[in-house]
C-alpha positions as CSV (number, residue, x, y, z in Angstrom):
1,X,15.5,-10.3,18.8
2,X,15.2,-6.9,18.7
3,X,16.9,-5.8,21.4
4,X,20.3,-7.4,20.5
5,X,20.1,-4.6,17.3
6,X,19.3,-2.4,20.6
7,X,22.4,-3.0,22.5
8,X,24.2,-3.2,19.3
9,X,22.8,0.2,18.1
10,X,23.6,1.8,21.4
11,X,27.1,0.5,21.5
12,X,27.7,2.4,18.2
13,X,26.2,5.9,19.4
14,X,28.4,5.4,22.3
15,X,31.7,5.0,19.8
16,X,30.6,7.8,18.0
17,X,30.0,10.0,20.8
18,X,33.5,9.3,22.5
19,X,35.0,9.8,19.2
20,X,33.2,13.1,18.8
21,X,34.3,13.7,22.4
22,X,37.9,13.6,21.4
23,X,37.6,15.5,18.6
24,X,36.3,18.1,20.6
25,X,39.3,17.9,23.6
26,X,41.5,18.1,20.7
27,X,40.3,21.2,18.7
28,X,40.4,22.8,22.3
29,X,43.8,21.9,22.9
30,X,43.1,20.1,25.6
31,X,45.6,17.1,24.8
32,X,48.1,17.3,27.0
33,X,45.3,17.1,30.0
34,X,44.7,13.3,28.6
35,X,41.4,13.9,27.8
36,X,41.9,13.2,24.4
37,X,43.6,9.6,24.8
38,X,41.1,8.8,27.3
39,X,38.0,9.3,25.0
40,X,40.0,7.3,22.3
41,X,40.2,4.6,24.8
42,X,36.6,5.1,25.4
43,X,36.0,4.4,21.9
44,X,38.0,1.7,21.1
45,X,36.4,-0.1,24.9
46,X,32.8,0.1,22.7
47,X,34.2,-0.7,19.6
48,X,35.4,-3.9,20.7
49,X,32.4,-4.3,22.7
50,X,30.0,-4.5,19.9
51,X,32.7,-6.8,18.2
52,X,32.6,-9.2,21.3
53,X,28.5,-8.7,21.5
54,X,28.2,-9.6,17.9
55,X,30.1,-13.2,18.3
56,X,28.5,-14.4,21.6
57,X,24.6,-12.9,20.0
58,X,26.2,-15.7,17.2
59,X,27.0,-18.3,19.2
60,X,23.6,-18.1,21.2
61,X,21.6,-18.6,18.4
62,X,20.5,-14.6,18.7
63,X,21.4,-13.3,15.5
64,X,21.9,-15.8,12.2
65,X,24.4,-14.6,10.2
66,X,24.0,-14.5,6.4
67,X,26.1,-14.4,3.2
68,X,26.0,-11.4,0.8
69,X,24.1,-13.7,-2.0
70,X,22.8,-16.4,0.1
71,X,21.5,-18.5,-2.5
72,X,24.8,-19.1,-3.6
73,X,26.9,-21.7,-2.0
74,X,31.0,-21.2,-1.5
75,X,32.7,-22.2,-4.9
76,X,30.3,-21.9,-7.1
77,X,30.1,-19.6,-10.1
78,X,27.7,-17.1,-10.1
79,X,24.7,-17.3,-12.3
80,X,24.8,-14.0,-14.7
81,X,21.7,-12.7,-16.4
82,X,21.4,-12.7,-20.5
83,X,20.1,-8.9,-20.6
């Protein structure tokens, strides 16, 4: 399913970008016009996006999540390598 890593992908440009955005209103001083806030908002409106897209790409069988060591089930010790 490539293009839920798409939409995922894009999502994250888009939080970057608004967060770059405020940066930029606030270097220019232009806080107290609310630009600032508002990009913020834009930000944290993706951020939470791609949070919300993740879980329902989960629950529609889209994406498969995975373990960090997935031959490894919970509990049990880790097998360490005599080198």
């Amino acid at each position: 399913m490539w293009w839920v890593k798409l939409i995922i992908l894009v999502l994250l440009v888009a939080a970057v970008v608004a967060l770059a955005r405020a940066l930029m209103s606030l270097v220019r001083g232009e806080g107290k016009d609310g630009k600032t806030m508002r990009a913020l908002a834009w930000r944290v409106g993706f951020s939470a996006a791609v949070f919300l897209f993740i879980l329902l790409s989960m629950m529609m069988g889209w994406i498969q999540p995975h373990d960090v060591n997935p031959g490894q089930r919970y509990g049990e010790p880790i097998e360490q390598s005599a080198e």
